[in-house]
PyMOL commands that place a pseudoatom at each C-alpha (Angstrom):
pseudoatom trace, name=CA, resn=UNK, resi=1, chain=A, elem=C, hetatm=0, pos=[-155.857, 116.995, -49.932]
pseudoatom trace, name=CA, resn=UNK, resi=2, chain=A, elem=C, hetatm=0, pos=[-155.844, 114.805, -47.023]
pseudoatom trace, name=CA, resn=UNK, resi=3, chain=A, elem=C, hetatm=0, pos=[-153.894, 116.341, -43.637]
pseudoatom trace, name=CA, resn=UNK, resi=4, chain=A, elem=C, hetatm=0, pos=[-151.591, 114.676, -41.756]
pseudoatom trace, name=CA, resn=UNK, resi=5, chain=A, elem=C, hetatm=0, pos=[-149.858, 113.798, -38.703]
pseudoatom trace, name=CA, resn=UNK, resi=6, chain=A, elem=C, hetatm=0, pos=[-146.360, 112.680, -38.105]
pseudoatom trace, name=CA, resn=UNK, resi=7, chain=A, elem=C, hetatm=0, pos=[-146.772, 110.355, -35.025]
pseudoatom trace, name=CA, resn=UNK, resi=8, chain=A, elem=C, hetatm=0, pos=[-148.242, 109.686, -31.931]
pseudoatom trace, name=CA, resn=UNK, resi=9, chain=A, elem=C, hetatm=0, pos=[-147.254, 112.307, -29.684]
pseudoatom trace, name=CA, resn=UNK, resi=10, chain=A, elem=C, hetatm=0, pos=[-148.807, 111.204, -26.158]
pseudoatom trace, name=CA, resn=UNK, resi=11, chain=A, elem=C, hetatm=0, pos=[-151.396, 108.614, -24.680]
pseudoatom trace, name=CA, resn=UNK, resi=12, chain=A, elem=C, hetatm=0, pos=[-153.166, 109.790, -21.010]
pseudoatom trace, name=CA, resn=UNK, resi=13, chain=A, elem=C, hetatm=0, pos=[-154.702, 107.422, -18.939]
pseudoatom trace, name=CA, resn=UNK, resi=14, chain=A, elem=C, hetatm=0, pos=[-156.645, 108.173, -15.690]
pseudoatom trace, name=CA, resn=UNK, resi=15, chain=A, elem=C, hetatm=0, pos=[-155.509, 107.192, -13.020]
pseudoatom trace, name=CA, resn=UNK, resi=16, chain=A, elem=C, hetatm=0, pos=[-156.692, 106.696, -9.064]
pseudoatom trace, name=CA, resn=UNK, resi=17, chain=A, elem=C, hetatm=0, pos=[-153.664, 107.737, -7.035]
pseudoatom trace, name=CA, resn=UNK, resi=18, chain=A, elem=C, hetatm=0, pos=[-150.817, 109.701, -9.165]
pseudoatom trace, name=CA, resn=UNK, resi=19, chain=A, elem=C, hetatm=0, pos=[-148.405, 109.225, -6.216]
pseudoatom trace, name=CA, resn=UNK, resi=20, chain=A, elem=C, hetatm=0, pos=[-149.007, 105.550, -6.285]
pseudoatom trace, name=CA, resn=UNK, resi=21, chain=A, elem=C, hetatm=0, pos=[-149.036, 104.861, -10.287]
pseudoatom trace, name=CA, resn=UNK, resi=22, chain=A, elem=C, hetatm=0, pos=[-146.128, 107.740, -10.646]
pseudoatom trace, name=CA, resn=UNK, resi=23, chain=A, elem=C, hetatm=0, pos=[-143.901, 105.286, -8.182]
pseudoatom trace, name=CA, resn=UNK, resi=24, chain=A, elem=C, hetatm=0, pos=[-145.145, 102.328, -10.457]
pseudoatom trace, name=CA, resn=UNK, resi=25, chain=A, elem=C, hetatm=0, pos=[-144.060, 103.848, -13.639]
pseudoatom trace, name=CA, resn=UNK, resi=26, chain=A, elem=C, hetatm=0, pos=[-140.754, 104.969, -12.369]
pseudoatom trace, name=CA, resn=UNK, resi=27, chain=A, elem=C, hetatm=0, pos=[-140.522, 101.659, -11.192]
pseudoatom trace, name=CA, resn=UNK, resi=28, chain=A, elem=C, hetatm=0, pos=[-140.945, 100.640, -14.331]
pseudoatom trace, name=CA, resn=UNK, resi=29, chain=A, elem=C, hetatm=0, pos=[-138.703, 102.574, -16.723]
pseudoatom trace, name=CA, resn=UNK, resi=30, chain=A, elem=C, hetatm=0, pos=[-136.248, 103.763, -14.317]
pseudoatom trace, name=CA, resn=UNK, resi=31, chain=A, elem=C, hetatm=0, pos=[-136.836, 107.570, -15.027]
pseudoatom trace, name=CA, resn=UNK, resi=32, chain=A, elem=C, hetatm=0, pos=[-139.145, 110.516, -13.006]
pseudoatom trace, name=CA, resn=UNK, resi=33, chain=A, elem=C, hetatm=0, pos=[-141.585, 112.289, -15.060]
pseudoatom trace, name=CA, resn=UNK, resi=34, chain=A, elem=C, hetatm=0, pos=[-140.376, 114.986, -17.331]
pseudoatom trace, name=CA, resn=UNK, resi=35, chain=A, elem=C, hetatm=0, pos=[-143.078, 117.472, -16.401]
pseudoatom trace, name=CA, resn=UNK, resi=36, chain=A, elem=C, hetatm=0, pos=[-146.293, 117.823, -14.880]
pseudoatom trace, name=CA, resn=UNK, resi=37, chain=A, elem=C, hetatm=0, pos=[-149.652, 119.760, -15.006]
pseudoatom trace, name=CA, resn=UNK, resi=38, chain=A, elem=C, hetatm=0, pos=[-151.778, 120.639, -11.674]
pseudoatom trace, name=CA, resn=UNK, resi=39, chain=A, elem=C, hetatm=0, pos=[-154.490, 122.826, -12.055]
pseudoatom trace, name=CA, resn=UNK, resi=40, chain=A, elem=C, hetatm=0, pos=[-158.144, 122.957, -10.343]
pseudoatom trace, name=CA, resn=UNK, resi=41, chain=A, elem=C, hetatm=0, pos=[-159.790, 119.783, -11.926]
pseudoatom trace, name=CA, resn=UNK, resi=42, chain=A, elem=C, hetatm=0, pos=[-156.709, 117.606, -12.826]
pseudoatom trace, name=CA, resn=UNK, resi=43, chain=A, elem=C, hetatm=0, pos=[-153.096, 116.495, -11.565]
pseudoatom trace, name=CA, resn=UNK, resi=44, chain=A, elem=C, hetatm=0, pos=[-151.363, 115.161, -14.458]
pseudoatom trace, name=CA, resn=UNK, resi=45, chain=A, elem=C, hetatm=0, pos=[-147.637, 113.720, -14.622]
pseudoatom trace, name=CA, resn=UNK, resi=46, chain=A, elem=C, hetatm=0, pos=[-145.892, 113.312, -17.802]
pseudoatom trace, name=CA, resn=UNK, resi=47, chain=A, elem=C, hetatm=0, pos=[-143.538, 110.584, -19.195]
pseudoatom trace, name=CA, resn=UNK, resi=48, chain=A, elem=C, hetatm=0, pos=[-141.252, 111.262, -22.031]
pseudoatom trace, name=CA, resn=UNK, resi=49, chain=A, elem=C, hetatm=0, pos=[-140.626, 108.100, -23.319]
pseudoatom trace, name=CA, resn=UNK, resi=50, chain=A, elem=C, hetatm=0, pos=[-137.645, 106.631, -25.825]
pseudoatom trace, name=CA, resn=UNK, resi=51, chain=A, elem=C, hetatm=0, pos=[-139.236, 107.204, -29.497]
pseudoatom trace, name=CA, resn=UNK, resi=52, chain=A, elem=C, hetatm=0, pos=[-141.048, 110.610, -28.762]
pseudoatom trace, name=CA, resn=UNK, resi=53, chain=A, elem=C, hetatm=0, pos=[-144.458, 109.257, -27.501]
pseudoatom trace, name=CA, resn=UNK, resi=54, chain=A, elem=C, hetatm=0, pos=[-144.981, 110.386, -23.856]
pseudoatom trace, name=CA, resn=UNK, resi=55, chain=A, elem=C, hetatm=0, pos=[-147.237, 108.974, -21.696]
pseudoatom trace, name=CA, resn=UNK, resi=56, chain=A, elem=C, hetatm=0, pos=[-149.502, 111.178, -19.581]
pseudoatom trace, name=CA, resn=UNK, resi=57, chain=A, elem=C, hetatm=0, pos=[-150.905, 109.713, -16.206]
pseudoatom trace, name=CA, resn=UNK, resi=58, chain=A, elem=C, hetatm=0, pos=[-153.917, 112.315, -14.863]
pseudoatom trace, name=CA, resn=UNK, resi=59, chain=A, elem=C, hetatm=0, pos=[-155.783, 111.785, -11.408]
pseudoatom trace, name=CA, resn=UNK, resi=60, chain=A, elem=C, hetatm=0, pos=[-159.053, 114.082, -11.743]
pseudoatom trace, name=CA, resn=UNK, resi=61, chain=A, elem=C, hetatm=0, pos=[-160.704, 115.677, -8.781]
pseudoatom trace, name=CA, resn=UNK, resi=62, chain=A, elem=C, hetatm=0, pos=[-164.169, 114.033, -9.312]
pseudoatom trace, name=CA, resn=UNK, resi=63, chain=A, elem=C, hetatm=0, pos=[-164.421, 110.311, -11.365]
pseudoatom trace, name=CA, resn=UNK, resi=64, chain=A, elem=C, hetatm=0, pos=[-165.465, 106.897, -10.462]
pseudoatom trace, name=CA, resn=UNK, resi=65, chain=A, elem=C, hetatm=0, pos=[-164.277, 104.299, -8.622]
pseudoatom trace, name=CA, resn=UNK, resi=66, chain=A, elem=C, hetatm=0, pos=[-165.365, 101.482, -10.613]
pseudoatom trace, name=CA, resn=UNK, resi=67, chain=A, elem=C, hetatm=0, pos=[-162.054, 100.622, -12.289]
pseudoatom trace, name=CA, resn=UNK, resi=68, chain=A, elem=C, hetatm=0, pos=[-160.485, 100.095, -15.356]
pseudoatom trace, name=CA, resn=UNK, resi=69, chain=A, elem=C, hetatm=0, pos=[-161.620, 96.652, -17.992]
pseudoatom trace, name=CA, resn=UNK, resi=70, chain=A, elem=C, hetatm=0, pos=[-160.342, 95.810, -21.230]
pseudoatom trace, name=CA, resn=UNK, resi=71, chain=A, elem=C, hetatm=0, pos=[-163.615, 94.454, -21.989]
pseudoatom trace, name=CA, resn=UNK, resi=72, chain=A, elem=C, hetatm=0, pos=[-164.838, 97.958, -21.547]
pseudoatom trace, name=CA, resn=UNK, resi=73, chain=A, elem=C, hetatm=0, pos=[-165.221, 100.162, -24.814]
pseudoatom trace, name=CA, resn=UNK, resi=74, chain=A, elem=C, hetatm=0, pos=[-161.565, 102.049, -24.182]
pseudoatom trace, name=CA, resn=UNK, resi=75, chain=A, elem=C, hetatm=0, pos=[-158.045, 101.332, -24.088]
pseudoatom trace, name=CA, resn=UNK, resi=76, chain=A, elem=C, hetatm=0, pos=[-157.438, 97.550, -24.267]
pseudoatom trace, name=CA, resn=UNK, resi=77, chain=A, elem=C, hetatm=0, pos=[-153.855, 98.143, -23.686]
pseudoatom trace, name=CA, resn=UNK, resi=78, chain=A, elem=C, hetatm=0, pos=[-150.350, 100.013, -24.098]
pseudoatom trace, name=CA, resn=UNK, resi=79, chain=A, elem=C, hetatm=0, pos=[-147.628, 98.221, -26.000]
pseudoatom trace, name=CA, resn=UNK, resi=80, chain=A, elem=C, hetatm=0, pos=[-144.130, 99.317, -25.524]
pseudoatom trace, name=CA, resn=UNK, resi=81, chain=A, elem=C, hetatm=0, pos=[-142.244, 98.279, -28.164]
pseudoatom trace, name=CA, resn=UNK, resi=82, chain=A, elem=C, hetatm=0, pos=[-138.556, 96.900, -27.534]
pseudoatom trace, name=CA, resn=UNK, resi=83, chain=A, elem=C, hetatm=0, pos=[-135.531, 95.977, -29.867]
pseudoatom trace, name=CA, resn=UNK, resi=84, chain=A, elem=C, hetatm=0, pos=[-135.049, 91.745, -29.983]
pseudoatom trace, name=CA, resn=UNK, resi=85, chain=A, elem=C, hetatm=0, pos=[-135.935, 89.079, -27.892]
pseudoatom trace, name=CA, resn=UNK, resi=86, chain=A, elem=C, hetatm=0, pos=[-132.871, 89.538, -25.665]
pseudoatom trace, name=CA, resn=UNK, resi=87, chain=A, elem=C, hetatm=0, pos=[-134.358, 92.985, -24.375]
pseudoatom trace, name=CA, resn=UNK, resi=88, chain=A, elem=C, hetatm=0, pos=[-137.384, 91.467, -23.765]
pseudoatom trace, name=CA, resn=UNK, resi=89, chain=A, elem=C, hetatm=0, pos=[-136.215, 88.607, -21.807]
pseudoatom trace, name=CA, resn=UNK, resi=90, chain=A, elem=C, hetatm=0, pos=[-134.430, 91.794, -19.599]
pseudoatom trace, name=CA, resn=UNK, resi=91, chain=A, elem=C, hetatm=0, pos=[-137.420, 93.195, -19.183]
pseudoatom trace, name=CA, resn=UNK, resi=92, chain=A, elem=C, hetatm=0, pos=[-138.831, 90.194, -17.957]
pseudoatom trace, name=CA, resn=UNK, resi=93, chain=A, elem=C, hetatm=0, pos=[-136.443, 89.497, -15.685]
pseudoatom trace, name=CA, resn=UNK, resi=94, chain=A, elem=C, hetatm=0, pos=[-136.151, 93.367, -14.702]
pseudoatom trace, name=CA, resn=UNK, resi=95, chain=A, elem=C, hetatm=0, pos=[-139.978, 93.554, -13.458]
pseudoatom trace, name=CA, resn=UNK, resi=96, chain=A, elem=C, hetatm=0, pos=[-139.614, 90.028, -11.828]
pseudoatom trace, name=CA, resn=UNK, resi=97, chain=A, elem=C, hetatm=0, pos=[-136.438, 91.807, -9.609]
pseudoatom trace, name=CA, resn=UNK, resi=98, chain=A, elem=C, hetatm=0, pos=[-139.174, 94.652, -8.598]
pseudoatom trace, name=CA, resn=UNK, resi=99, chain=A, elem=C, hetatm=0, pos=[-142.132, 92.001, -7.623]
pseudoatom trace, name=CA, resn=UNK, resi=100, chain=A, elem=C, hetatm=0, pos=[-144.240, 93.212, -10.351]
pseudoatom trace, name=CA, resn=UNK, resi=101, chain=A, elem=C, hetatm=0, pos=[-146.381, 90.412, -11.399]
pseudoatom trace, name=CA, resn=UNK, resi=102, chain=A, elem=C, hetatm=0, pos=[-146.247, 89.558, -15.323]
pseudoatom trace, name=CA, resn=UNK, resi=103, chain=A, elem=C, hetatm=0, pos=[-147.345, 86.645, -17.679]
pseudoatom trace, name=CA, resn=UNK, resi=104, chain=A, elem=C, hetatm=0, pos=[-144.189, 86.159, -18.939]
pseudoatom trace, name=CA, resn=UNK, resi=105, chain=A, elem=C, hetatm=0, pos=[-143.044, 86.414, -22.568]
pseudoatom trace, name=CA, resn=UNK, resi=106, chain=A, elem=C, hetatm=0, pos=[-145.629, 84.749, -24.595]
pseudoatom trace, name=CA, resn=UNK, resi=107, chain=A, elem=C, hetatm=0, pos=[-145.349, 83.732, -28.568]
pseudoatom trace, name=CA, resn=UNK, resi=108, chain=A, elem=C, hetatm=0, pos=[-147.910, 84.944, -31.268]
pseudoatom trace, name=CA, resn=UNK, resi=109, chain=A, elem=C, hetatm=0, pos=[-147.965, 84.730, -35.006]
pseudoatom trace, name=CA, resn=UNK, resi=110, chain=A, elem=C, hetatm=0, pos=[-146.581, 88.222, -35.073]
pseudoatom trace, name=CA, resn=UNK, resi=111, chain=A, elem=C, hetatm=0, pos=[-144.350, 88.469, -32.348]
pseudoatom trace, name=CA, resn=UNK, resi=112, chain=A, elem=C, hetatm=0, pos=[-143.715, 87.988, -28.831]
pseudoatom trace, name=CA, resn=UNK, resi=113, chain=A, elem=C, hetatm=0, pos=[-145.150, 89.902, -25.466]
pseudoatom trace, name=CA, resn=UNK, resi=114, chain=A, elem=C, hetatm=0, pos=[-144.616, 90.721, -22.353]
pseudoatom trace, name=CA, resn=UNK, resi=115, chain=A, elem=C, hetatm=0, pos=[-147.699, 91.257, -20.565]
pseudoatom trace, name=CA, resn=UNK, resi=116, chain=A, elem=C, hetatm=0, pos=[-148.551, 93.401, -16.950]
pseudoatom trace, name=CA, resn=UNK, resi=117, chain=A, elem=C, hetatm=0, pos=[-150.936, 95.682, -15.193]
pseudoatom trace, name=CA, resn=UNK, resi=118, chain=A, elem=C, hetatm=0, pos=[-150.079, 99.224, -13.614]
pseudoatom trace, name=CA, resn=UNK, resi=119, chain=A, elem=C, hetatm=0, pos=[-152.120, 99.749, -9.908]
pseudoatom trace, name=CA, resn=UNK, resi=120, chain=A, elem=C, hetatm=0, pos=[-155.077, 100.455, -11.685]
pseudoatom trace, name=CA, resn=UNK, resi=121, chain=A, elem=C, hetatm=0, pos=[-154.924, 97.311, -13.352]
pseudoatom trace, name=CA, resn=UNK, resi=122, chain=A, elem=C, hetatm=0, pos=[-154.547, 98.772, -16.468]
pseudoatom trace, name=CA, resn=UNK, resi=123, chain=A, elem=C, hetatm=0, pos=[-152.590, 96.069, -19.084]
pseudoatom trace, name=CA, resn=UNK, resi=124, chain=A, elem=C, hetatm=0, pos=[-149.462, 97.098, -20.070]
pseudoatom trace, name=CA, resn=UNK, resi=125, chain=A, elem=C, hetatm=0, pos=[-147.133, 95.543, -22.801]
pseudoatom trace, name=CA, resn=UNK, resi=126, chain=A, elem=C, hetatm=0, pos=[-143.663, 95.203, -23.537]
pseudoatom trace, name=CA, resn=UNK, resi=127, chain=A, elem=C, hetatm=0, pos=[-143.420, 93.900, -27.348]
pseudoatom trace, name=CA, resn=UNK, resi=128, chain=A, elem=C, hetatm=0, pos=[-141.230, 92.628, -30.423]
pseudoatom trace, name=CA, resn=UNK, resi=129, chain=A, elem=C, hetatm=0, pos=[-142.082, 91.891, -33.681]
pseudoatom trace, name=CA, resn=UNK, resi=130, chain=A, elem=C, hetatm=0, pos=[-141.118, 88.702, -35.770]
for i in range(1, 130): cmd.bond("trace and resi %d" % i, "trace and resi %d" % (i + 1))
show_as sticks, trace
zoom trace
């Protein structure tokens, strides 16, 4: 018998500076971090977003510098899914209001996106389907 799992229960990206992407994400979503984890090799802040998923943003002690790609094998992007078109329009309008750059809503066969990058330049997504 095959296992399973129920859903996605949390996504952590690295991160340069937690103070700097924490402020981002609050930013963001208009919420603080539900918890947090600091211990000798990582600093790690935790979002518990609508749905269930939370997202996890960890600054290690040692790492590179080089940066995040989407080009690079990895995470190509999060996608934050969001009711109708209406909602996404708000959150276009709600990241404009907070000078966070975006490439505003954009059409595709099977939906319609919202498209941004955290301080690490990592692409973020607010979506709705068709």
């Amino acid at each position: 018998m095959m296992p399973t799992f129920t859903n996605l229960h949390h996504v952590a990206v690295t991160v340069r500076d937690l103070q700097a992407s924490v402020a981002f994400y609050e930013q963001v979503f208009g919420f603080e971090p539900a918890t947090e984890i600091d211990d000798a090799t990582l600093h790690r802040k935790l979002f518990a977003l609508p749905g269930g998923t939370n997202l996890g943003l960890t600054q290690h002690d040692r790492g590179d510098d080089a940066g995040f790609s989407p080009f690079s094998p990895g995470l190509d992007h999060l996608g934050f899914e969001v009711e109708n078109q209406d909602e996404l329009e708000a959150w276009a309008q709600h990241l404009t209001a907070r000078g966070i750059e975006h490439g505003g809503i954009v059409e595709a066969p099977y939906g319609y996106a919202l498209s941004f990058k955290d301080p690490d330049q990592i692409a973020l997504e607010f979506f709705v389907s068709k």
